[in-house]
C-alpha positions in Angstrom: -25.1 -3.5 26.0 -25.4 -6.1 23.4 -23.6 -9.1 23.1 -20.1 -9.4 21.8 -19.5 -11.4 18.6 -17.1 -14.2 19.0 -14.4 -13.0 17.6 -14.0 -9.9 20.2 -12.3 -10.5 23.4 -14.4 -8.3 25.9 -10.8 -8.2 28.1 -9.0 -6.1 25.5 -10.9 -3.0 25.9 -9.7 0.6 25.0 -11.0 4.3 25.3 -10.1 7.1 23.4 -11.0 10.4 23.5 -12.9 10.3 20.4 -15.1 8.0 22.2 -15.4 9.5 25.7 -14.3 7.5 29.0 -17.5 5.7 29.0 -17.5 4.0 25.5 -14.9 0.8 25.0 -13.8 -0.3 21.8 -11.8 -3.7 21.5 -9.1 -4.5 20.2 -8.9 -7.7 17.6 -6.1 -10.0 17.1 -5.4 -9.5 13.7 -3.4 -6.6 11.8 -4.5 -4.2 9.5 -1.6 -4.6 7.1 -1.7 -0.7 6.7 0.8 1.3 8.2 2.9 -0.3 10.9 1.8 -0.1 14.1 -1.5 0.1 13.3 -4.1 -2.3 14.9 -8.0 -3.5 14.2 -10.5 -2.2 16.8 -14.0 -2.8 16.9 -16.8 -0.7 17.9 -19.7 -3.0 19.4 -21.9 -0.3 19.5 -21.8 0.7 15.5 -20.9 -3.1 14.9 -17.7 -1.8 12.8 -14.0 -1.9 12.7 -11.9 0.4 12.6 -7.7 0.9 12.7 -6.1 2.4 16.0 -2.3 3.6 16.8 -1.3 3.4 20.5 -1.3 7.1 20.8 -5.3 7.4 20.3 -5.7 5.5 23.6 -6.7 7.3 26.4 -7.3 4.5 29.2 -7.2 0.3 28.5 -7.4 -2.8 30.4 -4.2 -4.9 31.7 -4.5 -7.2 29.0 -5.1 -4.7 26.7 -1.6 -2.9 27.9 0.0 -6.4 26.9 -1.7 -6.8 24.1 -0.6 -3.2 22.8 2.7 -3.5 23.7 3.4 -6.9 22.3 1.7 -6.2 19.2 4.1 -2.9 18.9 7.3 -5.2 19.8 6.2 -7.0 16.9 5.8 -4.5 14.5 9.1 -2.9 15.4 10.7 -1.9 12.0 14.3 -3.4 11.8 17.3 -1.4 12.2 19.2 -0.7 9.6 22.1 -2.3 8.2 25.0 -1.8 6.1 25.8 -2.8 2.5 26.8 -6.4 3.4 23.5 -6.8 5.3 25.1 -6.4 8.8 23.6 -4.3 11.7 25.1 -0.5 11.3 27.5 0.4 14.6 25.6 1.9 17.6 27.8 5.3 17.4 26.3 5.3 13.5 24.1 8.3 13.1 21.5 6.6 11.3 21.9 4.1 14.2 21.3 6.6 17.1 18.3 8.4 14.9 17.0 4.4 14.3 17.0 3.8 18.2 15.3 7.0 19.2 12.5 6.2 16.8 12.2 2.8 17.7 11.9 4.1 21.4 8.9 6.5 20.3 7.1 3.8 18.2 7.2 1.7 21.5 5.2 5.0 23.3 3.4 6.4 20.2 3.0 3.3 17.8 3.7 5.4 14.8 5.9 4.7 12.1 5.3 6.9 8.6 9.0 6.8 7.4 9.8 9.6 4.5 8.4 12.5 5.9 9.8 16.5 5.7 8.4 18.9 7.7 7.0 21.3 6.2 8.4 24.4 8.1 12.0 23.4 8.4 12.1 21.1 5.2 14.3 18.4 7.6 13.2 14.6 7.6 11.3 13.7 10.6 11.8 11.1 12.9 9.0 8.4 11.5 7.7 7.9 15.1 6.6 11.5 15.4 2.9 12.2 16.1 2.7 14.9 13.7 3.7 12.7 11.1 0.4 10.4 12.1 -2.3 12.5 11.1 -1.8 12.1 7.7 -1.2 8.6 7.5 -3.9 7.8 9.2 -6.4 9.8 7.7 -5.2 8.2 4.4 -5.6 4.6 6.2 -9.2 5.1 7.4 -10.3 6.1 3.6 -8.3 3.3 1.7 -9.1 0.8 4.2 -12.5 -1.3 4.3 -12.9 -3.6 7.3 -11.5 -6.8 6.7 -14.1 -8.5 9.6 -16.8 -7.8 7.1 -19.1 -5.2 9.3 -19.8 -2.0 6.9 -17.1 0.6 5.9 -14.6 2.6 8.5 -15.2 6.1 9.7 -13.6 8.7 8.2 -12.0 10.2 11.3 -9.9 14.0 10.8 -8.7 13.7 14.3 -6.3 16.6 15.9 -3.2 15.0 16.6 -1.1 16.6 19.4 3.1 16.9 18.5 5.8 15.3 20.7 
């Protein structure tokens, strides 16, 4: 294998399934400033970055696993909050629906607020793996590598729905 530039910490490996159990991609420690909950990976072998969500990992390191999970307790959208700027009760039902998407960020890290699903016409939970496909597809187009190796893939990854 060649040798990792400096700016890649060969302890926060991932694999995905795009990639196969055999290839590792690193994550970087820097954001995207896409879509939240999106984070910079790095492919050693193509000598590109690319964006990641939590739910395209298939195995990762330890540090990795903290790494991911403090980057996502980071990104956590804040809840909302009432006219005056206060936090809404936690009987609220935009309270309860703001928890239980928080909760699947922390598991999926998606967030694509504003979506309508297209067989029901109700507003999704923003967390909701379906609504990831899109938004990521979008991402990896729009997006050039800010670390300056060459342009992202241009992934259509399957998705699978929670």
């Amino acid at each position: 294998m060649r040798r990792l530039p400096e700016f890649v910490d060969e302890a926060l490996w991932v694999t995905t399934e795009h990639g196969g159990p055999e290839k590792r991609y690193y994550l970087l420690r820097d954001s995207p400033h896409t879509f939240t909950g999106r984070m910079y990976a790095f492919d050693a072998e193509a000598n590109q970055g690319f964006c990641i969500s939590k739910h395209e990992i298939v195995t990762m390191s330890r540090e990795a696993a903290y790494f991911v999970a403090g980057f996502l307790a980071g990104n956590q959208p804040t809840p909302p909050v009432d006219a005056e700027g206060d936090p809404l009760p936690e009987g609220d039902p935009e309270q309860q629906r703001w928890r239980r998407s928080a909760t699947l960020f922390a598991e999926t890290g998606v967030w694509a607020p504003g979506r309508v699903c297209e067989q029901c016409g109700s507003q999704m939970l923003p967390s909701c793996l379906r609504v990831a496909a899109q938004a990521e597809r979008q991402d990896q187009r729009n997006v050039n590598a800010r670390i300056g190796h060459g342009e992202r893939r241009d992934r259509d990854d399957e998705h699978v729905d929670r």
